[in-house]
mmCIF file as gemmi writes it, N, C-alpha and C atoms, coordinates in Angstrom:
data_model
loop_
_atom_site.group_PDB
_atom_site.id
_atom_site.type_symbol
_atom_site.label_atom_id
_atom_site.label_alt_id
_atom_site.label_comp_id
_atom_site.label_asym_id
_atom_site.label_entity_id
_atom_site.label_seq_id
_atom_site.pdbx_PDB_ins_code
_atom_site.Cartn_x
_atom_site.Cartn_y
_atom_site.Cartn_z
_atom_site.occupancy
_atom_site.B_iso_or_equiv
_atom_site.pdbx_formal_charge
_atom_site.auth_seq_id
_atom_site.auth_asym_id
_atom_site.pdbx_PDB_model_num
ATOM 1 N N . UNK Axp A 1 ? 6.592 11.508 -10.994 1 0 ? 1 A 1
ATOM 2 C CA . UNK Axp A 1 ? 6.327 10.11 -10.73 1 0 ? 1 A 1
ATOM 3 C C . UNK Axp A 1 ? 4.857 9.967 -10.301 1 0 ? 1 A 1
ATOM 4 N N . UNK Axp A 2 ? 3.976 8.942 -10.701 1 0 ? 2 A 1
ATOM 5 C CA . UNK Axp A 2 ? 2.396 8.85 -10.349 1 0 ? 2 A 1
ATOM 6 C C . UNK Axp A 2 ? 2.551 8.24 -8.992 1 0 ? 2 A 1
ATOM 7 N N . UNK Axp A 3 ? 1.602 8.121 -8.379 1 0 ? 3 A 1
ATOM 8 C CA . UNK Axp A 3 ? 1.337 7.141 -7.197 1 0 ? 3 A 1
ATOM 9 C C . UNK Axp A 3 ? 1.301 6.014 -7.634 1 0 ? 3 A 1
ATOM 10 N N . UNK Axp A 4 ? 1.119 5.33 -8.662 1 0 ? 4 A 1
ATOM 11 C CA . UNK Axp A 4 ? 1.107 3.792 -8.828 1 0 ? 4 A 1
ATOM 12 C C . UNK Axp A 4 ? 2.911 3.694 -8.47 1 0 ? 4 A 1
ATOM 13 N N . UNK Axp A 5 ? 3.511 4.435 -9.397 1 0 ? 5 A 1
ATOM 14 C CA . UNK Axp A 5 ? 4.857 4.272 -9.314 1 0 ? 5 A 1
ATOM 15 C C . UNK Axp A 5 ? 5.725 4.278 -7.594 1 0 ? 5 A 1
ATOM 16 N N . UNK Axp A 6 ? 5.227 5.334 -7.084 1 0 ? 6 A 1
ATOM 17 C CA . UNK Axp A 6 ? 5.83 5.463 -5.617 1 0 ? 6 A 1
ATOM 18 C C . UNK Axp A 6 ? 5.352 4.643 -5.018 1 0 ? 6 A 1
ATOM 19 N N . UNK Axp A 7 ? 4.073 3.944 -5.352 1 0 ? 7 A 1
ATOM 20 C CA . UNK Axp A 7 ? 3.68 2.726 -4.175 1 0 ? 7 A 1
ATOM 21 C C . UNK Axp A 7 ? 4.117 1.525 -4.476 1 0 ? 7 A 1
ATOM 22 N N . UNK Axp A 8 ? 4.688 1.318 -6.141 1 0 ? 8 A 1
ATOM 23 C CA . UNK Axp A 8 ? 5.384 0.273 -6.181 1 0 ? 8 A 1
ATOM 24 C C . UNK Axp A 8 ? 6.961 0.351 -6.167 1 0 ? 8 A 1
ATOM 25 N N . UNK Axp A 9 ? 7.451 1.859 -6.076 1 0 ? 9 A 1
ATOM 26 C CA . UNK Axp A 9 ? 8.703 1.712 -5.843 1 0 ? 9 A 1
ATOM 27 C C . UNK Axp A 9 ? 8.825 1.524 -4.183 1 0 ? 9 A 1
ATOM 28 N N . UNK Axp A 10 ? 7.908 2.042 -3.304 1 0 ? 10 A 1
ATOM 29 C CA . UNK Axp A 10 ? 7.88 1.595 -2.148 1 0 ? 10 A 1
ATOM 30 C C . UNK Axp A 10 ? 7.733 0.309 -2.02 1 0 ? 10 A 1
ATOM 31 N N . UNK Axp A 11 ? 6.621 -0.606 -2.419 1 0 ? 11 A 1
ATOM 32 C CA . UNK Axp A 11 ? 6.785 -2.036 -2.099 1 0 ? 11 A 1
ATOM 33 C C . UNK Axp A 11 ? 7.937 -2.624 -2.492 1 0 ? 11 A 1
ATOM 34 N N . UNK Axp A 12 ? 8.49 -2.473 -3.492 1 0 ? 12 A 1
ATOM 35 C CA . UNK Axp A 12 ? 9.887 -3.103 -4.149 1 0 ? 12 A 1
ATOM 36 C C . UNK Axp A 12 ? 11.212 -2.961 -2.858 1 0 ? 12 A 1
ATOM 37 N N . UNK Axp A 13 ? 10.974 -1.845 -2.284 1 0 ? 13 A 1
ATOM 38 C CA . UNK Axp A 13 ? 12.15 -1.449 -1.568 1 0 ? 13 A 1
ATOM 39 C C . UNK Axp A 13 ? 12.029 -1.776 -0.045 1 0 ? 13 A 1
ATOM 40 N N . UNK Axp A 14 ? 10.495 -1.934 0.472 1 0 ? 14 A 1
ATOM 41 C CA . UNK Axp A 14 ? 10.502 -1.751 2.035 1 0 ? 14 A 1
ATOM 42 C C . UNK Axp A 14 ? 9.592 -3.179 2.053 1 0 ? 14 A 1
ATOM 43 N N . UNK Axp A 15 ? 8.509 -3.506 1.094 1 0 ? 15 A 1
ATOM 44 C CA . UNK Axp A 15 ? 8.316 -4.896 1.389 1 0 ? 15 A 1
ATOM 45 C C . UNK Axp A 15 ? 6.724 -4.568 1.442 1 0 ? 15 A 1
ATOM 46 N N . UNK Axp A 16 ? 6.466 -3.167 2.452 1 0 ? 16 A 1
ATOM 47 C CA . UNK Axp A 16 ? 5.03 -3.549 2.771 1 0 ? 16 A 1
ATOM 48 C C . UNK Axp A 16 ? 4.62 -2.058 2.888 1 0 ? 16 A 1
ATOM 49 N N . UNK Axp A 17 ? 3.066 -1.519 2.903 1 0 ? 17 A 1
ATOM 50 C CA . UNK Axp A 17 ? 3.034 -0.156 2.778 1 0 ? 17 A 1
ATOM 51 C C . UNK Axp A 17 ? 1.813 -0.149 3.594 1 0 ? 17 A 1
ATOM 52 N N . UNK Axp A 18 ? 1.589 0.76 4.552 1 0 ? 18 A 1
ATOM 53 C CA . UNK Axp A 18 ? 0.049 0.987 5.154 1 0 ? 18 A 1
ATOM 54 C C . UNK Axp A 18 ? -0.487 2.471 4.665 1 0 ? 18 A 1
ATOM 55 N N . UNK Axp A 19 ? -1.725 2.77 4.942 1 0 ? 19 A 1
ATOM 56 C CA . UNK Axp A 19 ? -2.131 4.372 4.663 1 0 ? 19 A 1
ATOM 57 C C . UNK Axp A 19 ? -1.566 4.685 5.523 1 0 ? 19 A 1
ATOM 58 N N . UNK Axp A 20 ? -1.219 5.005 6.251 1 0 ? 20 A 1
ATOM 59 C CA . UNK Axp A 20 ? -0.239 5.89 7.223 1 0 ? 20 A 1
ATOM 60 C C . UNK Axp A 20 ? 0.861 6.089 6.447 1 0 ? 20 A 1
ATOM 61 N N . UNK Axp A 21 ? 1.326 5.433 6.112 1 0 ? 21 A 1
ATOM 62 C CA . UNK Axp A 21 ? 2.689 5.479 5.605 1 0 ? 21 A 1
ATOM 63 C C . UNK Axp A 21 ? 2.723 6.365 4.208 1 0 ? 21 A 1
ATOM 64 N N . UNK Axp A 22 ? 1.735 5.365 3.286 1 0 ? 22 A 1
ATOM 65 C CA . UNK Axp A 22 ? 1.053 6.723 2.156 1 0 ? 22 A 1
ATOM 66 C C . UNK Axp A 22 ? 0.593 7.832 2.046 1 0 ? 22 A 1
ATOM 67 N N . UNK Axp A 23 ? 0.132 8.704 3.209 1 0 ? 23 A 1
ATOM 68 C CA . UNK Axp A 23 ? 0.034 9.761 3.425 1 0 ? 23 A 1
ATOM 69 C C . UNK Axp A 23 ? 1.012 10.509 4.066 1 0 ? 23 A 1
ATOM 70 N N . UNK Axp A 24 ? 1.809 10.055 4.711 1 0 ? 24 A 1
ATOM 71 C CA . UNK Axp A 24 ? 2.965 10.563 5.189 1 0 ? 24 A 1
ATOM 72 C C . UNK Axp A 24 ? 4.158 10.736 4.625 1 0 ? 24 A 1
ATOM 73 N N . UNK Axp A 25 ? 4.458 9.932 3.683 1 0 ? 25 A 1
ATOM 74 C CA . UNK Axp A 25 ? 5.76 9.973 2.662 1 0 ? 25 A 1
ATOM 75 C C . UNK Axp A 25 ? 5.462 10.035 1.273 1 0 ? 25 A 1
ATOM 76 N N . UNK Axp A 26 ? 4.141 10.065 0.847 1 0 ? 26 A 1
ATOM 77 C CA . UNK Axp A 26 ? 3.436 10.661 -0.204 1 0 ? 26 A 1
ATOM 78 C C . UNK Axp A 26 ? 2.663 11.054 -0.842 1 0 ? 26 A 1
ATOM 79 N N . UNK Axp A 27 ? 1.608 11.55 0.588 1 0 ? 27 A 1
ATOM 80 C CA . UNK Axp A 27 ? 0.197 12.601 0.018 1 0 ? 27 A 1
ATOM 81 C C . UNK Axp A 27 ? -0.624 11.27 -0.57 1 0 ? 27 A 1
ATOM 82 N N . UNK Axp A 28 ? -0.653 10.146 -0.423 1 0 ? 28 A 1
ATOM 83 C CA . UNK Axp A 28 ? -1.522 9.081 -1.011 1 0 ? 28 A 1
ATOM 84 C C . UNK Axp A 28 ? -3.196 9.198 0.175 1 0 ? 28 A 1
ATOM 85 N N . UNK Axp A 29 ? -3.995 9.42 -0.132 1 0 ? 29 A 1
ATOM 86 C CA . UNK Axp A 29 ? -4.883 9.12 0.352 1 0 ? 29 A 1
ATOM 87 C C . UNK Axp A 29 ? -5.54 8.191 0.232 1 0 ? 29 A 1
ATOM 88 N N . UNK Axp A 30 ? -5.268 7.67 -1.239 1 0 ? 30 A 1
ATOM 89 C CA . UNK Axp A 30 ? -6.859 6.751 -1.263 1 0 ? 30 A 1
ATOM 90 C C . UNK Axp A 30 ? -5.218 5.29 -1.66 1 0 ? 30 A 1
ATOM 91 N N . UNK Axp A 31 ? -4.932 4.788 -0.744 1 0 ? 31 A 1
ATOM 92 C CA . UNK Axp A 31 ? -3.917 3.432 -1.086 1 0 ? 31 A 1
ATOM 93 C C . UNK Axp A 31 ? -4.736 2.274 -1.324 1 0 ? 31 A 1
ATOM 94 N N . UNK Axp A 32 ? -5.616 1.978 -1.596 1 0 ? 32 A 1
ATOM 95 C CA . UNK Axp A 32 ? -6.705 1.224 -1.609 1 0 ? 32 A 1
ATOM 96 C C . UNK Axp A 32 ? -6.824 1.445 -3.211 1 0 ? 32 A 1
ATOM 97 N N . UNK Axp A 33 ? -7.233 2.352 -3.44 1 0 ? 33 A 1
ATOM 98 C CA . UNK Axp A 33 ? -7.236 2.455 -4.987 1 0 ? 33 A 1
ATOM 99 C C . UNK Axp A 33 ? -5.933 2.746 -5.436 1 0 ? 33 A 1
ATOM 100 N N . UNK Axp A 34 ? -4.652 2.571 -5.106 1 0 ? 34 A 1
ATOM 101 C CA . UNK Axp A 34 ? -3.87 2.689 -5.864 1 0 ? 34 A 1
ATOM 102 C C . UNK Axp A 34 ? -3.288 1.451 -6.108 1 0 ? 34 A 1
ATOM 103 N N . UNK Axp A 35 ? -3.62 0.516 -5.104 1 0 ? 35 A 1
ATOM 104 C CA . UNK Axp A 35 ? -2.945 -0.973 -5.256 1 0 ? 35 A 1
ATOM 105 C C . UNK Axp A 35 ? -4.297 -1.565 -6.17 1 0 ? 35 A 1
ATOM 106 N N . UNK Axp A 36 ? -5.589 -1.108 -6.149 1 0 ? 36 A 1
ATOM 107 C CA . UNK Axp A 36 ? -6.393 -1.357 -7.236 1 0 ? 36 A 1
ATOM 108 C C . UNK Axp A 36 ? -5.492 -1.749 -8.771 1 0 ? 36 A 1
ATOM 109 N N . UNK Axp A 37 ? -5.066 -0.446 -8.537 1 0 ? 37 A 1
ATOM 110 C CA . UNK Axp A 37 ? -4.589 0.232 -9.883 1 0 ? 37 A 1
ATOM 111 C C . UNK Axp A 37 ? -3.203 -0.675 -10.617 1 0 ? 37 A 1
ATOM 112 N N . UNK Axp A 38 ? -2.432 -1.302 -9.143 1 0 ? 38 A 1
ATOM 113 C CA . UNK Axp A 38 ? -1.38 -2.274 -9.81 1 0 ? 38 A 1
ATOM 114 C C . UNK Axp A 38 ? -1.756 -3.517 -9.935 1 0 ? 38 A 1
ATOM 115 N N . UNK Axp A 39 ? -2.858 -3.723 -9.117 1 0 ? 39 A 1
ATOM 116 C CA . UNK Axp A 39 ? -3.789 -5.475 -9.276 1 0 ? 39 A 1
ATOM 117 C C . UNK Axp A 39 ? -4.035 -5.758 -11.112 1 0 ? 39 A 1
ATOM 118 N N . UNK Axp A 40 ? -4.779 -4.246 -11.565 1 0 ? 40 A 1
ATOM 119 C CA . UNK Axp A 40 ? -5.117 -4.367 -12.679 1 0 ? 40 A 1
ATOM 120 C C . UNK Axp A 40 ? -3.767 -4.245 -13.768 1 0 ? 40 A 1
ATOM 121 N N . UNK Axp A 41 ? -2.625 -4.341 -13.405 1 0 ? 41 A 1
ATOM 122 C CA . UNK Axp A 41 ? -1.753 -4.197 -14.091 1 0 ? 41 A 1
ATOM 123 C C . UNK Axp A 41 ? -1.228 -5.759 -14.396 1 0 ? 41 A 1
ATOM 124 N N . UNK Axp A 42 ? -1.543 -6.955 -13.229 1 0 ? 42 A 1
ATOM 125 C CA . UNK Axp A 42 ? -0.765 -7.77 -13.183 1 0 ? 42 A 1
ATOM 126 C C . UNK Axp A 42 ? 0.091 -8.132 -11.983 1 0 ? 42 A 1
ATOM 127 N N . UNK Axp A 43 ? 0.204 -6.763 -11.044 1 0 ? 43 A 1
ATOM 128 C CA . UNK Axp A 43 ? 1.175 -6.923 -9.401 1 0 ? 43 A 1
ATOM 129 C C . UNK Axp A 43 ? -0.035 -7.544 -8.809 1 0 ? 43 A 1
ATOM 130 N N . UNK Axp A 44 ? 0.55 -8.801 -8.176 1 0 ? 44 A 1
ATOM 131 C CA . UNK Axp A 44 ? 0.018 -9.483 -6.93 1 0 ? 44 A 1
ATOM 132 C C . UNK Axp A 44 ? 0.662 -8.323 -5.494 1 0 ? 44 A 1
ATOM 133 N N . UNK Axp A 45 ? -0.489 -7.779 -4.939 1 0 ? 45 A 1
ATOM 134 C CA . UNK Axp A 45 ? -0.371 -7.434 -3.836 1 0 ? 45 A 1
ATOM 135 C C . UNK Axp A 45 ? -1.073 -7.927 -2.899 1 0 ? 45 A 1
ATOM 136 N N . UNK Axp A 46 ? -1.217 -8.665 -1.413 1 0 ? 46 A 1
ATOM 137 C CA . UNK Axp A 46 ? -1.887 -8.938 -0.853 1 0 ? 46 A 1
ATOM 138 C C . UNK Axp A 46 ? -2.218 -8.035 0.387 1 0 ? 46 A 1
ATOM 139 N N . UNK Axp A 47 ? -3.343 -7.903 1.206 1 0 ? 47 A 1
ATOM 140 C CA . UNK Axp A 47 ? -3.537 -7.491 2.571 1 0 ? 47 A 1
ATOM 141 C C . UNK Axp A 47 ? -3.47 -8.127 3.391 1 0 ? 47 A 1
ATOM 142 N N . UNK Axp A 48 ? -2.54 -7.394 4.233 1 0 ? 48 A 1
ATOM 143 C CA . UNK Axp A 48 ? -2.583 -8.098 5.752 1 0 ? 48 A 1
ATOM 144 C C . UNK Axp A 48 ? -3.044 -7.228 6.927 1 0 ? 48 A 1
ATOM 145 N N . UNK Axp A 49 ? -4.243 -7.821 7.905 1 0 ? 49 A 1
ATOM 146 C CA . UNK Axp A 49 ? -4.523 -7.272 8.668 1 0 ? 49 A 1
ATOM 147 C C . UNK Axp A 49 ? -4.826 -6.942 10.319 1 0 ? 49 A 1
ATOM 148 N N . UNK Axp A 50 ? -4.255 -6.269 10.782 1 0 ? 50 A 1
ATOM 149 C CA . UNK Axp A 50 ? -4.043 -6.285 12.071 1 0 ? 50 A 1
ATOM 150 C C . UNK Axp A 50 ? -4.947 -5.039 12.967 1 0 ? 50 A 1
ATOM 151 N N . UNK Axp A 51 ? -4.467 -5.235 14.04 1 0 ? 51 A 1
ATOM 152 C CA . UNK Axp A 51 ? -5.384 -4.005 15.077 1 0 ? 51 A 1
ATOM 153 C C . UNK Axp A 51 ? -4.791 -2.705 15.342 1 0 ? 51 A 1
ATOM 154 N N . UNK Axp A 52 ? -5.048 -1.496 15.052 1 0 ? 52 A 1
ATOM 155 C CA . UNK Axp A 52 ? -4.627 -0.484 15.082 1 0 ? 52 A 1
ATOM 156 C C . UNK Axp A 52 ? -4.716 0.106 16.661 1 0 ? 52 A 1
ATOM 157 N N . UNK Axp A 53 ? -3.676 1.269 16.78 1 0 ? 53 A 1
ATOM 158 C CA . UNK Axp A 53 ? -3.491 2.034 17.787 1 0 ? 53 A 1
ATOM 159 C C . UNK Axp A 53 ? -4.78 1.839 18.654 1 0 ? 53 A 1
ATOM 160 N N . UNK Axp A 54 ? -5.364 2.227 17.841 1 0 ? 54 A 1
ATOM 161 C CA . UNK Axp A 54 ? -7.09 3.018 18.251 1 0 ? 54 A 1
ATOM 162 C C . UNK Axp A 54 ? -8.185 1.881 18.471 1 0 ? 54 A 1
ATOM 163 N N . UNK Axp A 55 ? -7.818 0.601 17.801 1 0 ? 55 A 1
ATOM 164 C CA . UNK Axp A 55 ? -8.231 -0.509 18.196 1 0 ? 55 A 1
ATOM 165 C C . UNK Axp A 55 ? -9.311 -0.733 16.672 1 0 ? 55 A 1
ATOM 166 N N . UNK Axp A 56 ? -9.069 0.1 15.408 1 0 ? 56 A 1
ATOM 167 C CA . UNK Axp A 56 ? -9.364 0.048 14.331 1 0 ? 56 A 1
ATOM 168 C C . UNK Axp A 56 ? -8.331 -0.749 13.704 1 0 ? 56 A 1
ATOM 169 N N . UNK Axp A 57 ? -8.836 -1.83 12.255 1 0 ? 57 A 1
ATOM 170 C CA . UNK Axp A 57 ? -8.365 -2.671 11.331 1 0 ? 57 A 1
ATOM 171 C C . UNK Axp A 57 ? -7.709 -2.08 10.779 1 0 ? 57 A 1
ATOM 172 N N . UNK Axp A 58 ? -6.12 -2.095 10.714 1 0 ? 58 A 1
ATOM 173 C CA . UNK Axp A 58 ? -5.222 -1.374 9.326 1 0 ? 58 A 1
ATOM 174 C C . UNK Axp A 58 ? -5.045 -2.503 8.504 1 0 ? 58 A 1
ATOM 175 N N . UNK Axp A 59 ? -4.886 -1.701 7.133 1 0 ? 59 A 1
ATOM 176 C CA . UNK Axp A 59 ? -4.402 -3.177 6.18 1 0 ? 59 A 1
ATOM 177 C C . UNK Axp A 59 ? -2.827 -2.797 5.461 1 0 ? 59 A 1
ATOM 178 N N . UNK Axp A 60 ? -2.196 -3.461 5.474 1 0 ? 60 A 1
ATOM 179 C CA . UNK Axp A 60 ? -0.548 -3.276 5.769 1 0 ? 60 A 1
ATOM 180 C C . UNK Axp A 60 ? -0.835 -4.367 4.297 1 0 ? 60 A 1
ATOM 181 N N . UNK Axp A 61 ? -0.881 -3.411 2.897 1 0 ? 61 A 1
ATOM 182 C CA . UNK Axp A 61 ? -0.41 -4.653 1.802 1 0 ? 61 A 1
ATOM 183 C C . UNK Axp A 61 ? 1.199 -4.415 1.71 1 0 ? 61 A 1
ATOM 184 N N . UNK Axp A 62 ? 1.502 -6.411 0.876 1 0 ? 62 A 1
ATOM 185 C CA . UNK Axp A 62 ? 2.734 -6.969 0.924 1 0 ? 62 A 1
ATOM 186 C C . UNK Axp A 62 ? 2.693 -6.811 -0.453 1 0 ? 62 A 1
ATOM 187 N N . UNK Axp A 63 ? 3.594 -7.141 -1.408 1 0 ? 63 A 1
ATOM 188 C CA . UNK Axp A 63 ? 4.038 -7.435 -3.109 1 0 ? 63 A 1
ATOM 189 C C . UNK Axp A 63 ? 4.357 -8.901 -2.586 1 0 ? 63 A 1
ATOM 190 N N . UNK Axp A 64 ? 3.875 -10.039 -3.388 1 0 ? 64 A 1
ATOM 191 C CA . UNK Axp A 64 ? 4.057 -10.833 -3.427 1 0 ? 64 A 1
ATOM 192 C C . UNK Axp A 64 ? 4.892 -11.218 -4.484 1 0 ? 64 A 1
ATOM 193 N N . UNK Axp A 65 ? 5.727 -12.197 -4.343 1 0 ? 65 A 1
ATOM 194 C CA . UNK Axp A 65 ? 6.763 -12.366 -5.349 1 0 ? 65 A 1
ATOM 195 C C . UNK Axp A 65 ? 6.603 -13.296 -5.968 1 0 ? 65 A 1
């Protein structure tokens, strides 16, 4: 399965995905370029962004429906 696929079988199923989450449940490093990668397909994904642990910006994208 590619990473486009696991990050959209993840959005399909849980709603929303952060890099944390992509590196942790699937070696994704660069999630930024992989939601690139479904933008250019046609998936509306949006970012949402909030304040991290550390007091750094995470971006938590949604699949918009």
């Amino acid at each position: 399965m590619t990473q486009v696929q696991k990050v959209m079988n993840h959005l399909t199923k849980r709603g929303s995905i952060t890099s944390a989450t992509a590196i942790g449940m699937y070696g994704i490093s660069r999630l930024a370029s992989v939601i690139n990668r479904l933008r250019a397909k046609g998936i509306t994904v949006e970012p949402h962004y909030f304040q991290g642990v550390n007091g750094n910006r995470v971006a938590e994208y949604k699949l918009v429906k």
